[in-house]
C-alpha positions in Angstrom: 0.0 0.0 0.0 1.2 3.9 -0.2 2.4 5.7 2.5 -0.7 7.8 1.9 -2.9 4.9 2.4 -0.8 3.4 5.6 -1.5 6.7 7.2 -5.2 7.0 6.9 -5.3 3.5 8.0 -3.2 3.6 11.2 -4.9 7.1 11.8 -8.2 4.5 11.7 -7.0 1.8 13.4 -5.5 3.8 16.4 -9.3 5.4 16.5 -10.9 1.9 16.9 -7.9 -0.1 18.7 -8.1 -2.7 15.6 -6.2 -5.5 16.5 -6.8 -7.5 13.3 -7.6 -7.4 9.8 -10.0 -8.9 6.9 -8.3 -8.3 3.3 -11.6 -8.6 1.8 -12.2 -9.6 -2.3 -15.1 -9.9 -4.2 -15.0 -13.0 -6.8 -17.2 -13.4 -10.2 -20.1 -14.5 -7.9 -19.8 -12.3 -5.3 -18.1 -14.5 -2.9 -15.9 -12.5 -0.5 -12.4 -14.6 -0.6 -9.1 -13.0 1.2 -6.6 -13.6 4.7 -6.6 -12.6 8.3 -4.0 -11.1 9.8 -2.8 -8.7 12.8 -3.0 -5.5 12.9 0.4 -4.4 12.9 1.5 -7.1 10.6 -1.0 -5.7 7.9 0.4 -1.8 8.3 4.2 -2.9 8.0 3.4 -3.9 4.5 2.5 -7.8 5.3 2.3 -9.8 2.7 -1.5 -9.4 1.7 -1.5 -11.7 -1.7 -3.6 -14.0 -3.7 -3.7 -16.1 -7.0 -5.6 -14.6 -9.5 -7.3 -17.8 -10.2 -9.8 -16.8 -7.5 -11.8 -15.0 -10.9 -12.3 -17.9 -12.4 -13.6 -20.3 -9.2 -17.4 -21.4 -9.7 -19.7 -20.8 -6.6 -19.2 -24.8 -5.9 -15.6 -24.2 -5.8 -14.4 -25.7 -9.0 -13.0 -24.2 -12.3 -14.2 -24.5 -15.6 -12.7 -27.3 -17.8 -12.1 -24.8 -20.9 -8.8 -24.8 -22.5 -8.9 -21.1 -23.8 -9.4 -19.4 -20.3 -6.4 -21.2 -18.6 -4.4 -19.8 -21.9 -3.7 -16.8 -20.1 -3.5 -18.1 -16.5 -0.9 -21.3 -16.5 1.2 -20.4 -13.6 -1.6 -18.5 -11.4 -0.1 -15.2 -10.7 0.3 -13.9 -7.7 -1.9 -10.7 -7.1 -1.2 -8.1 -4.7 -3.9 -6.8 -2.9 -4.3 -2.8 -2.3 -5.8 -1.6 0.5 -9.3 1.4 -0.1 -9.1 3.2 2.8 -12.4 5.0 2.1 -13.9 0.9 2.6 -12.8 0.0 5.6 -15.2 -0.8 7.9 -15.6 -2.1 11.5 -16.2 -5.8 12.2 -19.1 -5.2 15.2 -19.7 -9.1 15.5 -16.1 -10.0 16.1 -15.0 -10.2 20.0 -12.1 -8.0 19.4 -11.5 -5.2 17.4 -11.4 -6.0 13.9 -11.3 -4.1 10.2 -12.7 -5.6 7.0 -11.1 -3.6 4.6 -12.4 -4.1 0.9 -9.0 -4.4 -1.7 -8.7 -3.2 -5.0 -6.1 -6.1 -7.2 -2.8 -5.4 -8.7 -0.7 -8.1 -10.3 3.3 -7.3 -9.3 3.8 -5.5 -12.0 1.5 -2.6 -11.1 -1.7 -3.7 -13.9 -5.0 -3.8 -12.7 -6.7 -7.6 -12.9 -8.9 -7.2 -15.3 -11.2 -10.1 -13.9 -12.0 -8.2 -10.8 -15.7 -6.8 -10.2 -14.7 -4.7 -9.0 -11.9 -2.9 -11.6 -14.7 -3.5 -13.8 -16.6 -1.5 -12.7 -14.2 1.1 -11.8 -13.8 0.7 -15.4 -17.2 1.9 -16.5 -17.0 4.8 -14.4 -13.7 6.2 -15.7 -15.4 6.1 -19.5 -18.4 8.6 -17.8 -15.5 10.7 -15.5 -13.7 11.0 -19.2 -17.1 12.5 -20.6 -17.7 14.9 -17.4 -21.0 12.6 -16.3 -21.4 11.3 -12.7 -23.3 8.3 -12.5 -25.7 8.7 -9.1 -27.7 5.6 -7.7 -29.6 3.7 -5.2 -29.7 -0.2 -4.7 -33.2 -1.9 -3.1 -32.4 -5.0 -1.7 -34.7 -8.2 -1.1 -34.0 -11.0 1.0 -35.9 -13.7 2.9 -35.5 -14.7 6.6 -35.6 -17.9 7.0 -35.9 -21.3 9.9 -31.8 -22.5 9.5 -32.0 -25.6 7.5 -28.9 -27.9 7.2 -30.5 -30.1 4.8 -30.5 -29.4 1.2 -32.8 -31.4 0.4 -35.5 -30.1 2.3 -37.7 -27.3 1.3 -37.1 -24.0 3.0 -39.6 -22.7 5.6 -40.7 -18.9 6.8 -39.5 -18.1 10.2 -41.2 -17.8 13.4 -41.3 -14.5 15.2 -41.7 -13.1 18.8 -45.3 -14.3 18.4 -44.5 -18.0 18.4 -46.0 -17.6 15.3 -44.8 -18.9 11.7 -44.8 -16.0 8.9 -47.5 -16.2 6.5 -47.4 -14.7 2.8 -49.0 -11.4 1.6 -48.1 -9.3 4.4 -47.0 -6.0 2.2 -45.6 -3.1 4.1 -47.1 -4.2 7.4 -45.6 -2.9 10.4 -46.3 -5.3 12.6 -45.0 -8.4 10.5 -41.6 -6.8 10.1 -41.9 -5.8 14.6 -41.8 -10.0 14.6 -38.3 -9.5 14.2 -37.7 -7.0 16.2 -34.9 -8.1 18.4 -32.7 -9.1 15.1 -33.5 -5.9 13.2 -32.4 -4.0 15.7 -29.1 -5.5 15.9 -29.0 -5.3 12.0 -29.4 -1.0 12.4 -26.3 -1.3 15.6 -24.3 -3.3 13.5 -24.6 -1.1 10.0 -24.4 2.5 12.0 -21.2 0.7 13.2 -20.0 0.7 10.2 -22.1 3.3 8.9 -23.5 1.7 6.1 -26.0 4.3 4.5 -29.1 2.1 4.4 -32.6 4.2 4.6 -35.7 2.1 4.6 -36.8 -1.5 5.8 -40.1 -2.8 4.6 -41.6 -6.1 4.4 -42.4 -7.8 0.9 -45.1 -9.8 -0.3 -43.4 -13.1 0.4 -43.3 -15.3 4.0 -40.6 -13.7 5.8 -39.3 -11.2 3.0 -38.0 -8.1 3.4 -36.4 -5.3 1.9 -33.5 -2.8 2.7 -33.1 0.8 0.6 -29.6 2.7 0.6 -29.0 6.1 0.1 -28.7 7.4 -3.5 -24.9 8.2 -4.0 -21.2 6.9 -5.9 -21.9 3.3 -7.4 -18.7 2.3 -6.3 -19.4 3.0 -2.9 -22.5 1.8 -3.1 -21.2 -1.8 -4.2 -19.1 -2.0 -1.7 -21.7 -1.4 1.1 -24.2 -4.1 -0.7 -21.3 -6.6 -0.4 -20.5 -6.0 3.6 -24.9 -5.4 4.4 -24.8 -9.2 2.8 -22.5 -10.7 5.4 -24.0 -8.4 8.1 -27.3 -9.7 8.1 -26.3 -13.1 7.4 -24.4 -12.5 10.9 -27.0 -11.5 12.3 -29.4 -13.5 11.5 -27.4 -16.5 12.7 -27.4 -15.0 16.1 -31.1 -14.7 15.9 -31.5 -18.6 14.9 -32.2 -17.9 11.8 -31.0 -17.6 8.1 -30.8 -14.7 5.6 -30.7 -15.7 2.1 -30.3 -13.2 -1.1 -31.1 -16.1 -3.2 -33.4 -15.4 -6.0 -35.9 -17.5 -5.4 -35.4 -19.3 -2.4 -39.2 -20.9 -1.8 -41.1 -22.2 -4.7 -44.6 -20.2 -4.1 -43.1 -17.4 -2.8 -42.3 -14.2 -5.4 -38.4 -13.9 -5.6 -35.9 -11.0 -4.3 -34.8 -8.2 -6.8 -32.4 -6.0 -6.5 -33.9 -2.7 -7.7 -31.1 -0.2 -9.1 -32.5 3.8 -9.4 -30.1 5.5 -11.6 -29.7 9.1 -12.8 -26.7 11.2 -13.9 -25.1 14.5 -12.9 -22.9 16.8 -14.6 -19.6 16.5 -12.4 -18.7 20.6 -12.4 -22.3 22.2 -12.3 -24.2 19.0 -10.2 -27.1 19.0 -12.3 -29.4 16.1 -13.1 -28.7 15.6 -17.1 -31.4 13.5 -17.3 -34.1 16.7 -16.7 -34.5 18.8 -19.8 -34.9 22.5 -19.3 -38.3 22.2 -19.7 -38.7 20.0 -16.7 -39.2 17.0 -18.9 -36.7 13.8 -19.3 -34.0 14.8 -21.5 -32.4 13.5 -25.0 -29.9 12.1 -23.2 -32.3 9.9 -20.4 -34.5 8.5 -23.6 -31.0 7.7 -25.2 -30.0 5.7 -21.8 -33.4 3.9 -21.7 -32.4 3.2 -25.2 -29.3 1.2 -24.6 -30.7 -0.4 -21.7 -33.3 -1.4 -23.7 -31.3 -2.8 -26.5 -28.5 -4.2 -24.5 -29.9 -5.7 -21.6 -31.0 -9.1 -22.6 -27.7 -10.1 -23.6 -26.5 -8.3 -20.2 -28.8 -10.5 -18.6 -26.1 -13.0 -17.3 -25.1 -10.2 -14.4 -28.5 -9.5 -13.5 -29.7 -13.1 -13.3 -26.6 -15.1 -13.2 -27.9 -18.3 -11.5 -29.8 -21.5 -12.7 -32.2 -20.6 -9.2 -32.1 -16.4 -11.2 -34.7 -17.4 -13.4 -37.4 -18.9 -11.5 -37.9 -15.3 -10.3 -38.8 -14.4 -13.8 -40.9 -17.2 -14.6 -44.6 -15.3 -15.8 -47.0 -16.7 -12.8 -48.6 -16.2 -9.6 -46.1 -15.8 -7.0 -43.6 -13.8 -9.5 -46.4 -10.9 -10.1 -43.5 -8.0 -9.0 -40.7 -9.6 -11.7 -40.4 -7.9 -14.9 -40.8 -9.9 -18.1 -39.4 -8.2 -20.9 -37.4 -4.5 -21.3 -40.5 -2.8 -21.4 -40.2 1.5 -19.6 -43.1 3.7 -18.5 -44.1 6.4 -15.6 -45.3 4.9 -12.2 -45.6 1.8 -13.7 -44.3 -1.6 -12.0 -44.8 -4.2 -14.4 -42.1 -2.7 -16.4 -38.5 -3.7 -16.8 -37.6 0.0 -16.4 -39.5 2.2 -14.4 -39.7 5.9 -14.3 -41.0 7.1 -10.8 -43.0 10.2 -9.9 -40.9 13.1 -9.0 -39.3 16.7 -9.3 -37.4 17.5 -12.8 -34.3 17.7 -10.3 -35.0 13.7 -9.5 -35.3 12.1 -13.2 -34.0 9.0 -12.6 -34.9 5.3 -14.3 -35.2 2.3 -11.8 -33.8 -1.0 -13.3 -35.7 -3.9 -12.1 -34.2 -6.8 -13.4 -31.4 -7.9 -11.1 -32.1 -10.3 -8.5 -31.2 -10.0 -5.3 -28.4 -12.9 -6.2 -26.4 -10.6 -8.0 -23.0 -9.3 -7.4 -23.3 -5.7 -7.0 -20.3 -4.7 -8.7 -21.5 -6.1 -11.9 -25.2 -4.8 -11.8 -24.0 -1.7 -11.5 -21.4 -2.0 -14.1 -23.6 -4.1 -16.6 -26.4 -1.5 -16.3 -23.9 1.9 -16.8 -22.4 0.2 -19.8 -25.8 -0.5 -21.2 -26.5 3.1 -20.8 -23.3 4.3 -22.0 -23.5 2.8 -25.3 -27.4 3.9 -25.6 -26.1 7.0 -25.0 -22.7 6.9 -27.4 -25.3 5.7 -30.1 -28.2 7.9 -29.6 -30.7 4.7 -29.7 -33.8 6.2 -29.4 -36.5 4.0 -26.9 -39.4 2.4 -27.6 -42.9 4.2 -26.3 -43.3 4.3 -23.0 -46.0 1.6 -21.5 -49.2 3.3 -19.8 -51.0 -0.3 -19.3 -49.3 -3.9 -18.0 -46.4 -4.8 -19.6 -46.7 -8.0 -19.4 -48.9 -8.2 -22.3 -46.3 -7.2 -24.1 -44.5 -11.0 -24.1 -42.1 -12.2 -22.0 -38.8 -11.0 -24.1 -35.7 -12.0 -21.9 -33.8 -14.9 -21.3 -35.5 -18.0 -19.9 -32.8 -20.0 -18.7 -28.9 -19.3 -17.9 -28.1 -21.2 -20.9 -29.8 -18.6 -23.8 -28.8 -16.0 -21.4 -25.1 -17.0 -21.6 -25.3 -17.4 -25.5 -27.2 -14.0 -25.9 -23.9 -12.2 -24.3 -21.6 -14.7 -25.9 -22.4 -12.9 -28.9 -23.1 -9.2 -27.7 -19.7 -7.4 -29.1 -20.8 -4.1 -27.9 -20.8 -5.3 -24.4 -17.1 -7.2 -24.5 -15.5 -5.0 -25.9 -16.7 -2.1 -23.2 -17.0 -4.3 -20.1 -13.6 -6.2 -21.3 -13.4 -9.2 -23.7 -10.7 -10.9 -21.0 -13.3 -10.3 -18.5 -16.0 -11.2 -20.0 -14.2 -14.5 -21.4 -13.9 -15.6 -18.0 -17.3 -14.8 -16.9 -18.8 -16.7 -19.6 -16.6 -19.5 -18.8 -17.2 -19.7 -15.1 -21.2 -19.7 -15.6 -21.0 -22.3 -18.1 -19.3 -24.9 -15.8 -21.6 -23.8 -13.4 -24.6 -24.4 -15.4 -22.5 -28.0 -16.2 -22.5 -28.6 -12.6 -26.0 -28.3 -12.0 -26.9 -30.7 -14.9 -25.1 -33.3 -12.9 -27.6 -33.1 -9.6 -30.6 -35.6 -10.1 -33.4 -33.2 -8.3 -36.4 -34.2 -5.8 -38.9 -33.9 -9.1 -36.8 -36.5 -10.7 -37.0 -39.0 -8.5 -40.7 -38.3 -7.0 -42.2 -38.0 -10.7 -39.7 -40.3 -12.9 -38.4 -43.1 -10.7 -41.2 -45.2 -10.8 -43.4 -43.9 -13.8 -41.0 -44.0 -16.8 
């Protein structure tokens, strides 16, 4: 690390008495990998390392068996690991006082890794810095509570709260099913003003034992990061409470899924205004020109946003997956859309993505969903009408399965080329041995409905 960097850090450590430290990386699926190590160790320059192979490890823990993305990667290079001082944060679980600092990687030459979610999207945010644009947004974050389960086999079941009573389904924005949990939600607010995470609202979903957790509008980087660390908080939490938290996307067959909403809108850096309000109070060229490239590139981005085999039962058409968009479809106030345009001041114009799941990395929606923008914008693509009724009856238009899905970005070379073809190389091959690894596991429907009958 600089000198600059080990002096804001002792500065921090000295303020909290940190004793030790969590070098903390973010893989392909949003995994947090790293090392341990004390305090004083870490500021003397320890040696805070890892292979670079880490950005190509499945979320089972295996590689993928193609040739062409070990090409590059024979020897598995060591990467050093560099230190953000602006993301350290407090660990308020641990029993002593401990940092969990988020890293930026650097192989030993000094280059960035191009695999990391991170650089990438650091990446997409240097192309709107170079054009003067500040990219502002807001992440919404579903997740279920859940009884703790160590069986895989068997289905997952809603909690029980202070009543003694199990969680029933349908309970939108009530008050008094999210004061259930109580005792663990307010250990969830100590433990992210500890580390001053900039979350906003908690509401409860529609879903048994869902609820959902707004942050601030601000920098996406930042953002990301906080998304990453409010994961591994409440999955703290919730252990202490007996219980598990789950971001998966659909994590109970007939309940609705978890999304993770993303509001976007742009500034100029110098003069802070919204570029997506016109002067005449209405959405600008430039905000139908974004919608435009989200619109034409986000199918084939659709491997960030949904990037799981489990992704897509969210946006299966049907009953319990009423909220889940369908196809790419924008409008005003409307919530069947893919892209939604809330009610507000000229000042506000912003565009609300709602096709990530709550499975997602963060780094990657984010990134996936500026770059998607940034070449509407770059291209002028002009969107379709905006939808005044449901859009569902406009077809269901995306992806069905992580296999189209990976195909569809296989050959989008607009988005390689701007997210990074090395990068996206990788992705493609890491969710493709994952998708491999799946097709391997004989399922519960198999045996109930085939074993006997065919």
């Amino acid at each position: 690390m600089s000198e600059t960097q080990r002096h804001v850090l002792e500065e921090w450590f000295a303020q909290h008495g940190i004793t030790e430290v969590e070098c903390l990386v973010s893989d392909l699926t949003g995994i947090l990998k790293g090392k341990i190590m004390p305090a004083g160790k870490y500021l003397r320059g320890g040696r805070t390392r890892l292979p670079d192979s880490i950005f190509i490890q499945t979320v089972t823990g295996g590689y993928p068996d193609d040739e062409d993305i070990r090409f590059w990667n024979p020897a598995e290079l060591d990467m050093q690991l560099v230190p953000d001082p602006d993301s350290a944060y407090l660990v308020p679980w641990a029993d002593d006082p401990t940092a969990q600092i988020i890293h930026d990687c650097l192989y030993m030459n000094g280059d960035p890794v191009e695999l990391s979610p991170r650089h990438v999207l650091k990446h997409v945010l240097s192309l709107y810095e170079a054009r003067g644009w500040q990219p502002i947004m807001a992440p919404e974050l579903e997740f279920y509570l859940v009884k703790t389960n160590t069986d895989p086999d068997y289905p997952l079941e809603p909690p029980i709260g202070r009543s003694g009573r199990q969680e029933s389904s349908r309970q939108s924005f009530s008050i008094d099913a999210v004061n259930e949990f109580d005792p663990l939600f307010e250990q969830m607010y100590d433990y992210c003003e500890a580390q001053q995470l900039d979350i906003d609202t908690l509401t409860h979903e529609e879903g048994a034992g869902q609820m959902e957790v707004n942050f601030r509008h601000g920098d996406p980087l930042r953002l990301a990061d906080q998304v990453v660390i409010f994961k591994r908080t409440l999955r703290e939490t919730a252990l202490r409470h007996n219980m598990y938290a789950t971001f998966m996307a659909k994590p109970m067959a007939n309940e609705p899924g978890s999304s993770m909403h993303l509001h976007q809108s742009l500034l100029d850096r110098e003069s802070g205004d919204n570029l997506f309000a016109g002067e005449d109070g209405q959405p600008s060229k430039l905000f139908h020109y974004y919608i435009g490239g989200l619109q034409q590139y986000l199918p084939a981005a659709m491997p960030f946003f949904a990037p799981n085999v489990n992704s897509y039962r969210r946006l299966m058409p049907g009953e319990t997956n009423m909220s889940a968009p369908v196809n790419t479809e924008w409008g005003y106030d409307n919530r069947t859309v893919g892209l939604r345009v809330p009610v507000g001041p000229p000042a506000g114009t912003r565009v609300e993505n709602r096709l990530a799941g709550a499975d997602a990395n963060p780094y990657l929606v984010m990134a996936a969903s500026l770059a998607c923008g940034y070449l509407g914008m770059l291209a002028q693509i002009e969107p379709r009408p905006p939808l005044s009724g449901s859009a569902w009856a406009a077809g269901h238009t995306l992806p069905n399965d992580i296999g189209p899905a990976l195909i569809a970005l296989s050959e989008c070379a607009p988005l390689a080329d701007l997210l990074g073809e090395r990068f996206t190389r990788s992705y493609l091959a890491v969710k493709r041995a994952e998708h491999s690894a799946y097709f391997r596991v004989i399922s519960s429907w198999e045996r109930e409905h085939l074993l006997l009958r065919v």
